[in-house]
KEZA-6406 format. One line per 5 residues: number of its first residue (from 1); for each residue x, y, z of C-alpha. Coordinates in pm, whole numbers. Each point is the difference from the previous one (the first is absolute). Example, Ala and Ser with C-alpha at 12.3 -4.5 7.8 and 13.67 -1.06 7.14 Angstrom:
<atoms>
1	1230/-450/780 ~ 137/344/-66
</atoms>
This chain:
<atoms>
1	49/-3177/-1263 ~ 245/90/-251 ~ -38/348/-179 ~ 17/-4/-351 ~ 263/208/-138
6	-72/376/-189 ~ -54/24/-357 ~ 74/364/25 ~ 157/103/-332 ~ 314/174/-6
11	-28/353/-93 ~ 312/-10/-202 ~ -186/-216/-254 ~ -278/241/-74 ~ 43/181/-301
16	130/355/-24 ~ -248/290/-1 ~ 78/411/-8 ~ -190/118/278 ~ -115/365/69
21	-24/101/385 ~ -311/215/42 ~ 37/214/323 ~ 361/-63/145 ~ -86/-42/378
26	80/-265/281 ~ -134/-277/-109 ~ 108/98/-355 ~ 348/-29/116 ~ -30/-337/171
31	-172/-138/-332 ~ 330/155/-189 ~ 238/-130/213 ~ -171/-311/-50 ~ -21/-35/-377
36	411/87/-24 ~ 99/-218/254 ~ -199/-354/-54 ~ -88/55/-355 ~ 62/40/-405
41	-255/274/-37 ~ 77/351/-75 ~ -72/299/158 ~ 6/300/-284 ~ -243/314/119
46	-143/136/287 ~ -249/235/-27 ~ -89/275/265 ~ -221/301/50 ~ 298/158/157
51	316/39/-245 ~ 230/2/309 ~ -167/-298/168 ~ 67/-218/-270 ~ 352/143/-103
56	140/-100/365 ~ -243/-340/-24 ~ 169/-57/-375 ~ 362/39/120 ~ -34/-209/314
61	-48/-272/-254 ~ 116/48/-304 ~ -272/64/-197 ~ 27/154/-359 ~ -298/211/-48
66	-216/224/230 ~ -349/140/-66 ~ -142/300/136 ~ -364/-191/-59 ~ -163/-289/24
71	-109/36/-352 ~ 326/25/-155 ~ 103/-304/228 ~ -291/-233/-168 ~ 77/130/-326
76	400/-43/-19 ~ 25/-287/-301 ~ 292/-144/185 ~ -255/-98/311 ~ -178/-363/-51
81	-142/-9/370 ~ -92/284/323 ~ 17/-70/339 ~ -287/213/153 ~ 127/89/347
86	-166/333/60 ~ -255/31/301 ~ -334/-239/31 ~ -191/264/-132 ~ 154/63/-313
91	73/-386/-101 ~ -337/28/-203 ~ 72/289/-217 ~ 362/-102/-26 ~ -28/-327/-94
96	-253/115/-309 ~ 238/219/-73 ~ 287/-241/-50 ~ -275/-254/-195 ~ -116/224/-271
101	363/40/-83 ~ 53/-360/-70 ~ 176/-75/312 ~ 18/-316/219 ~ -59/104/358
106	79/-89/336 ~ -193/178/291 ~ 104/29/319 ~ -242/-129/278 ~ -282/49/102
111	-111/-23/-400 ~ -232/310/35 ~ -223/185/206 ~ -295/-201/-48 ~ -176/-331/-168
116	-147/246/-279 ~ 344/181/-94 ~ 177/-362/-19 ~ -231/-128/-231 ~ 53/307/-218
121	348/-61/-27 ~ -20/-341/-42 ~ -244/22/-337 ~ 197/271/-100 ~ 313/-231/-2
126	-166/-288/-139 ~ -103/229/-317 ~ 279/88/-20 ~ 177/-324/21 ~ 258/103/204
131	101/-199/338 ~ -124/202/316 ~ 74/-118/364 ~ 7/70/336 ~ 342/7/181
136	-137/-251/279 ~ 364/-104/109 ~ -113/-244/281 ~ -176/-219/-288 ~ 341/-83/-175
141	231/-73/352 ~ 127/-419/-14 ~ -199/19/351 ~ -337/20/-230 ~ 68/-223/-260
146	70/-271/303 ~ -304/89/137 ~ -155/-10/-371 ~ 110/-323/-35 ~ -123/-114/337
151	-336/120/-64 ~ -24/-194/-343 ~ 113/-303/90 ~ -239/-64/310 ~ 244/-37/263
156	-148/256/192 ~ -349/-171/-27 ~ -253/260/7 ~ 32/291/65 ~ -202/113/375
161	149/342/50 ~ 243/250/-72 ~ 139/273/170 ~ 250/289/-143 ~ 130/333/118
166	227/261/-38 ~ 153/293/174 ~ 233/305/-20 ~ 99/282/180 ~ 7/382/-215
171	72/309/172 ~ -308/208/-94 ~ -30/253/-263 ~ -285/76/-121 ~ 126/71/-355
176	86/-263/-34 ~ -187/-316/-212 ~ 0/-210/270 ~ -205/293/227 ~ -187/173/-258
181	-368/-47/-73 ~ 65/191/-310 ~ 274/-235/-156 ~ -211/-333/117 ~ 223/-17/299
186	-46/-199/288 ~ 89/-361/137 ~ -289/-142/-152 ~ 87/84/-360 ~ 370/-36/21
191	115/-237/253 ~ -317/-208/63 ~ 18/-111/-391 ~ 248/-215/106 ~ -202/-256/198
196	-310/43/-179 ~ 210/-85/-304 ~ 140/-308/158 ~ -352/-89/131 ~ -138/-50/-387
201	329/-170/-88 ~ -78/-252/239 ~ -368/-6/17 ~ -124/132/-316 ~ -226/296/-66
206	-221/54/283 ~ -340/31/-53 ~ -151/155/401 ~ 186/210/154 ~ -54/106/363
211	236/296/120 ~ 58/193/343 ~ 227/258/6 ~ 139/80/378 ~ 341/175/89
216	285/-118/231 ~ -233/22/308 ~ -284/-175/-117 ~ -255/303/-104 ~ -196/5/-290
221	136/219/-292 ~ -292/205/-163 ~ 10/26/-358 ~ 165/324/-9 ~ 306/-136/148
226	2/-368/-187 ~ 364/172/-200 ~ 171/-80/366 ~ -130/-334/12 ~ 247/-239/143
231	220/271/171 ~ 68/80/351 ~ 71/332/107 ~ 357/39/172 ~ 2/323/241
236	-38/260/-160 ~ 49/-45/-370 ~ 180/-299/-77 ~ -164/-323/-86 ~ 85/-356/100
241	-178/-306/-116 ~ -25/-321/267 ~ -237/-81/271 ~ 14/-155/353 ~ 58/-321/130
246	-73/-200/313 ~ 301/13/296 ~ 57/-232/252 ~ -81/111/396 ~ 316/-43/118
251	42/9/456 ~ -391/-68/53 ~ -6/-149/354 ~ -327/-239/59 ~ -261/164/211
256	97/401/-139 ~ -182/-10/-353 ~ -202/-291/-196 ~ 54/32/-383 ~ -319/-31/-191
261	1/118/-332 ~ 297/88/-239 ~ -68/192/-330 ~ 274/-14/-299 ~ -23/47/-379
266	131/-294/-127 ~ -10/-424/-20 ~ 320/-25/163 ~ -150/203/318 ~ -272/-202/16
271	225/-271/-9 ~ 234/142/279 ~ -276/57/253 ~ -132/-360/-117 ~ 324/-124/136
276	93/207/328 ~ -375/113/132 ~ -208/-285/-128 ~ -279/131/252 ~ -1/302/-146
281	-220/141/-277 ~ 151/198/-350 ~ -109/271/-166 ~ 76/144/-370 ~ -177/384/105
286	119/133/291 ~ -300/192/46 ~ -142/-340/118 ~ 277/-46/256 ~ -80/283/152
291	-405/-22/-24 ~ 13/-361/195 ~ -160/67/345 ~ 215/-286/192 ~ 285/241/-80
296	96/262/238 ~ 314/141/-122 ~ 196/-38/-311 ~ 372/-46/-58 ~ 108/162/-348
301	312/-142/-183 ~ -11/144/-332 ~ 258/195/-208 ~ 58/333/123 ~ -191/203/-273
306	-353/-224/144 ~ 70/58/401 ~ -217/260/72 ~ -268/-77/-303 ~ -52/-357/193
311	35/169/344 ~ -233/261/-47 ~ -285/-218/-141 ~ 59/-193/332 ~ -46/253/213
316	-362/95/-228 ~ -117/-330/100 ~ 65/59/342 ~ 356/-220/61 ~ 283/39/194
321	319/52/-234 ~ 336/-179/33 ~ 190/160/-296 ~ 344/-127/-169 ~ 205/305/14
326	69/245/-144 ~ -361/96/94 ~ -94/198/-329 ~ 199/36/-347 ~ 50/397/80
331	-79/225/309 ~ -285/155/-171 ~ -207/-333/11 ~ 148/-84/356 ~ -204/341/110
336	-276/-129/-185 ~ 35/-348/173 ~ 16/108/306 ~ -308/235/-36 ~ -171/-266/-86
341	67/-225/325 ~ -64/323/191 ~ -386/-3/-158 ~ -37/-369/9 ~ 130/0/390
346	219/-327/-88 ~ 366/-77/73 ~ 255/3/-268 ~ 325/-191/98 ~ 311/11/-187
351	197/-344/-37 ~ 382/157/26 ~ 135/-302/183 ~ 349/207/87 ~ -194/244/243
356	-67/-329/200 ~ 373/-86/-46 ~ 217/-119/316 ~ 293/204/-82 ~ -164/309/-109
361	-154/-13/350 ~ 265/-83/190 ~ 191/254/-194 ~ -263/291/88 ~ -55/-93/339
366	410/39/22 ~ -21/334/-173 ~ -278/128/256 ~ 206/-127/305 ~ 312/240/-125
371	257/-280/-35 ~ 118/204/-291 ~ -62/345/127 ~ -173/246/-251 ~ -23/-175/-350
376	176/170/-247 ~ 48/-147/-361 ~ -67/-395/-119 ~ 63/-189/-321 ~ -192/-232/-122
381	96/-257/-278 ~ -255/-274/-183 ~ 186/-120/-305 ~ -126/-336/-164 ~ -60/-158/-293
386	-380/-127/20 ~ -36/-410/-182 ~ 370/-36/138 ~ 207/-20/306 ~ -88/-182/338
391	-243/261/68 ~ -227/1/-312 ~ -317/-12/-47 ~ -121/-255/-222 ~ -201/158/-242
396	-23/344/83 ~ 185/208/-246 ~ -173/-225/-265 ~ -335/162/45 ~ -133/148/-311
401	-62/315/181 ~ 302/90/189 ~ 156/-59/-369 ~ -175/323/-144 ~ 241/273/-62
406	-176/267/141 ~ -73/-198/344 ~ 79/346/198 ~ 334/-118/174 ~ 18/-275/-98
411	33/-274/311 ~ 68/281/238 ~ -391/58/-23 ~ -59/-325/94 ~ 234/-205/171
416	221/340/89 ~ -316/58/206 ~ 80/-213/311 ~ 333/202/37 ~ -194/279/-16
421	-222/-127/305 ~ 314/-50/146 ~ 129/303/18 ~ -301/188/88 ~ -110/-278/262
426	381/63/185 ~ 109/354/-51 ~ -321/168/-82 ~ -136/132/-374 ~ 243/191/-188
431	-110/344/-39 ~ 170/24/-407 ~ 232/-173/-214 ~ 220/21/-297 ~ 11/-248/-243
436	155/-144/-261 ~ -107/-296/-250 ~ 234/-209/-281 ~ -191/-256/-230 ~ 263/-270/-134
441	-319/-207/-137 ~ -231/227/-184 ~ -312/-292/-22 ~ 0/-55/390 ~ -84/252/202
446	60/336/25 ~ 288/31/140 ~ 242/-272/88 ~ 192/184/285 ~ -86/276/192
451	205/232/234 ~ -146/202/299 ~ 60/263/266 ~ -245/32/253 ~ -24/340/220
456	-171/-100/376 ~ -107/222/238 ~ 277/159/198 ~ 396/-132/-94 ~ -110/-322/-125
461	87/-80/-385 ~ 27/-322/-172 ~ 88/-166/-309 ~ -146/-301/-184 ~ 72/-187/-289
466	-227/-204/-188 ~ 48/-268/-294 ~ -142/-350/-103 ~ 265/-23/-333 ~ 370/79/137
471	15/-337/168 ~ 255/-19/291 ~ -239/-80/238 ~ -48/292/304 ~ -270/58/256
476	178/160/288 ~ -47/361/217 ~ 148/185/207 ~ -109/264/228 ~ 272/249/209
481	-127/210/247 ~ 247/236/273 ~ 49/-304/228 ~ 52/-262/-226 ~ -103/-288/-324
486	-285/-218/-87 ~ 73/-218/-239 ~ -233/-291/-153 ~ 50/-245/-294 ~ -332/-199/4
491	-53/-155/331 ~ 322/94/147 ~ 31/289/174 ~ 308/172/175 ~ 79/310/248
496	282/199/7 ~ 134/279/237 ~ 215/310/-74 ~ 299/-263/71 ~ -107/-232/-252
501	-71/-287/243 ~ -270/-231/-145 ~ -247/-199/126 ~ -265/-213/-159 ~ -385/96/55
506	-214/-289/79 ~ -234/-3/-293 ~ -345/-244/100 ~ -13/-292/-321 ~ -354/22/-142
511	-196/-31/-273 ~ -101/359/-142 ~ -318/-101/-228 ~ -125/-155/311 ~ 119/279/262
516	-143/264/-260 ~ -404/-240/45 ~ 55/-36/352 ~ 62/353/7 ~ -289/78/-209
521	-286/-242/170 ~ 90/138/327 ~ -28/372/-137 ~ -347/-137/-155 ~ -114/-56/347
526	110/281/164 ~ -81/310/-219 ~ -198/283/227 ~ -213/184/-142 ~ 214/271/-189
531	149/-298/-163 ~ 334/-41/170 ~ 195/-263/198 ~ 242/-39/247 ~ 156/-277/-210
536	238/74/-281 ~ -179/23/-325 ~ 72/100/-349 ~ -296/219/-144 ~ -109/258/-193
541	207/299/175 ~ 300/-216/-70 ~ -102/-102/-361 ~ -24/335/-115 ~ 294/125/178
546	189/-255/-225 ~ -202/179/-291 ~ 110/301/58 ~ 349/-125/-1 ~ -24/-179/-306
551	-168/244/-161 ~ 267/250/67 ~ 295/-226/-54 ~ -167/2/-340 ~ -3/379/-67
556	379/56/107 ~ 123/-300/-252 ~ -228/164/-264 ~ 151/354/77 ~ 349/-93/-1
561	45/-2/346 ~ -174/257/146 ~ -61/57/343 ~ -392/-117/64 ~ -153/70/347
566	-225/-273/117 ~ -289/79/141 ~ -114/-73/373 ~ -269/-262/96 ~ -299/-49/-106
571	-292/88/282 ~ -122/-394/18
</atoms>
């Protein structure tokens, strides 16, 4: 099928208006920067409750005149239209305002609060007979018109169902409009217009509706909290809008685990577990996943900021836990995770496939035989850039939320996590750090690079250095201890003496997904009863040491570089 082409019309051909700016803001200044740049019309007041406000708002653009009120904005002769960008909850009053004084008017979205206040201002515009619309952007893209066009002709035949969505991240501030029950905020009002909107574009008016609220974990919203509709709450006060997915099992061996069920939010899951496990059943809830009594443990794969949510109503149903790391979005909720295995009396294991690593074993065991006397300092180096290089990950810096600004670390919180593991798994937790964080790409991640010195118990210091942006591809460390080097660079691994004769450890080829299950099933079988095993296995003592690490890294880059002592191990 051939698209038709879009009849969008060229903005340059509309005729010129003078437009008044009521309430210079954000979105005021993107609508600004937008009628200079792409069009004829003319921008000649702004109008402000604060004088200073608009002064700095006026000069930034050129704009002639500046009102100290709203009222004196409407009623400036030289004004033939207002664009009404104050808050939700003043778009009623505002937009009357601008009518009774003869003006055309363009609201920003959403229209009003309510059905009742947009009908006022619409029969107060038609009696006026002035033009009055809502500043639905989305309706007028050459996208639309396409599907406009599509729609009328018939080449989409009808019309079964239709899906839309949309999603940002905002830090939170709860003076803001977007937070504010006072100002209308809230996702549902200001960001969930969007596909609603589209949904009556392409559908027409609906005539039942049928609503449920839930947030990011699945949970009902009561109606006191339907303003934060739509919005998932990123540890502690920052906000991130996306949802999990379905993973693929990668290193099952047969006869350790039988997949039954999978649980994912989306078509393309189903699709994906449709294709790989076609024996094995989907669900959209997790909380049926985890109610099925043919399942006896649970493997959670979801974004970081969902790990424990999904983990812990696991363990409530009375299912062993095998948790993507990290184990928790902050230490805080690792506590409260691993409280809540502690009640439940289930296992919780963490998959951080380098503690199962060849080389970091080999590496330790070499360590603990004194080839390299006492330890003393190490550097470690991971340098990449994820999507490119031999070593990339297909996909994974693409994720919609390792893209949020305020993902705390950035990478280092997730992927820096294995080297983390590492360290701790060879040499032992570090005891405090001091750290430093740049950010050379302010809409992914928090930080880009980070820089840290690690104290140990007794002599032992290290450095590591952490980026996924400076390219020059690294992954290398080096430990020197009294007697001698260890040196690795992925699989290969070297010894040195005092001399600086060199001789190549003997590093076993494996697969580490599939070392890290073996690993796992065997611990499964042979947990006593306080819970441990003489096989090597990553759980929750080790999980929230990494926490605690993290979570300090994150106060020293905060502070400047201040010195942050890490706490010591959790009791579990």
């Amino acid at each position: 099928m051939n698209l038709p082409s879009p009849r969008t019309p060229d903005p340059l051909h509309a005729p010129p208006l003078n437009w008044g700016i009521l309430a210079p803001g954000g979105i005021a200044s993107t609508m600004v920067e937008a009628l200079q740049r792409f069009t004829r019309q003319r921008v000649v007041a702004v109008g402000s409750r604060s004088a200073e406000r608009g002064a700095s708002f006026a000069q930034r653009f050129g704009i002639g005149r500046v009102h100290d009120s709203y009222e004196a904005l409407v009623a400036d002769p030289e004004v033939d239209a207002v664009y009404v960008a104050s808050p939700h909850s003043h778009h009623r009053d505002h937009a009357l305002l601008a009518i009774a004084a003869g003006k055309h008017v363009l609201v920003e979205k959403a229209f009003t609060r309510n059905a009742a206040e947009a009908l006022e201002v619409v029969d107060a515009a038609r009696a006026a007979g002035v033009a009055c619309v809502e500043a639905m952007w989305t309706r007028f893209l050459p996208t639309s018109d396409i599907v406009r066009q599509l729609l009328a002709s018939g080449a989409l035949g009808e019309v079964e169902t239709f899906t839309a969505d949309h999603g940002q991240w905002f830090a939170l501030d709860p003076a803001s409009r977007l937070f504010a029950p006072g100002l209308a905020g809230g996702a549902l009002l200001d960001l969930g217009v969007y596909p609603v909107s589209y949904a009556s574009f392409v559908l027409g008016a609906p005539t039942v509706l049928e609503v449920t609220l839930h947030d990011a974990h699945g949970q009902p919203l009561p109606g006191a909290e339907l303003w934060l509709a739509g919005l998932a709450l990123w540890p502690p006060e920052k906000v991130l809008a996306d949802v999990h997915g379905v993973a693929r099992v990668e290193g099952l061996e047969p006869g350790t685990f039988t997949l039954r069920a999978f649980s994912g939010r989306s078509q393309a899951s189903r699709d994906k577990v449709a294709r790989d496990y076609p024996d094995a059943a989907f669900h959209h809830d997790y909380h049926d996943l985890v109610a099925r009594d043919d399942v006896d443990a649970v493997v959670v794969l979801t974004p970081i900021a969902l790990n424990a949510r999904v983990a812990m109503a696991a363990l409530a149903a009375g299912k062993d836990v095998y948790l993507e790391k990290p184990m928790a979005a902050s230490l805080a909720e690792g506590l409260e995770l691993a409280a809540r295995a502690e009640e439940a009396g289930r296992h919780v294991f963490i998959l951080e496939q380098s503690a199962y690593r060849a080389a970091y074993r080999v590496a330790r065991e070499r360590i603990q035989a004194g080839d390299i006397g006492v330890p003393l300092a190490y550097e470690r180096a991971s340098h990449g850039l994820f999507d490119a290089g031999a070593h990339s990950v297909r996909g994974y810096g693409r994720t919609a939320w390792r893209q949020q600004p305020d993902f705390p670390l950035g990478t280092l919180f997730d992927g820096g996590h294995h080297q983390l593991a590492a360290i701790a798994e060879m040499l032992g937790a570090p005891t405090a750090v001091v750290a430093h964080g740049h950010n050379l790409r302010p809409d992914y991640g928090e930080y880009d690079v980070v820089l840290m010195l690690f104290e140990h118990p007794g002599a032992l210091r290290g450095m590591f250095s952490y980026s996924d942006y400076l390219g020059g591809e690294r992954n290398y460390m080096l430990i020197r201890g009294t007697e001698g080097l260890l040196a690795f660079d992925r699989r290969r691994l070297t010894l040195s003496d005092r001399e600086g004769h060199e001789r190549p450890i003997d590093v076993p080829e494996e697969d580490t997904h599939r070392r890290m299950w073996r690993d796992i099933a065997a611990c499964t079988r042979d947990l006593d009863d306080s819970g441990r095993s003489d096989v090597c296995c990553y759980g929750i003592a080790e999980g929230l040491r990494e926490l605690r690490t993290l979570e300090a890294i994150d106060r020293s880059a905060h502070s400047g570089g201040i010195r942050v002592p890490i706490e010591g191990p959790a009791p579990w």
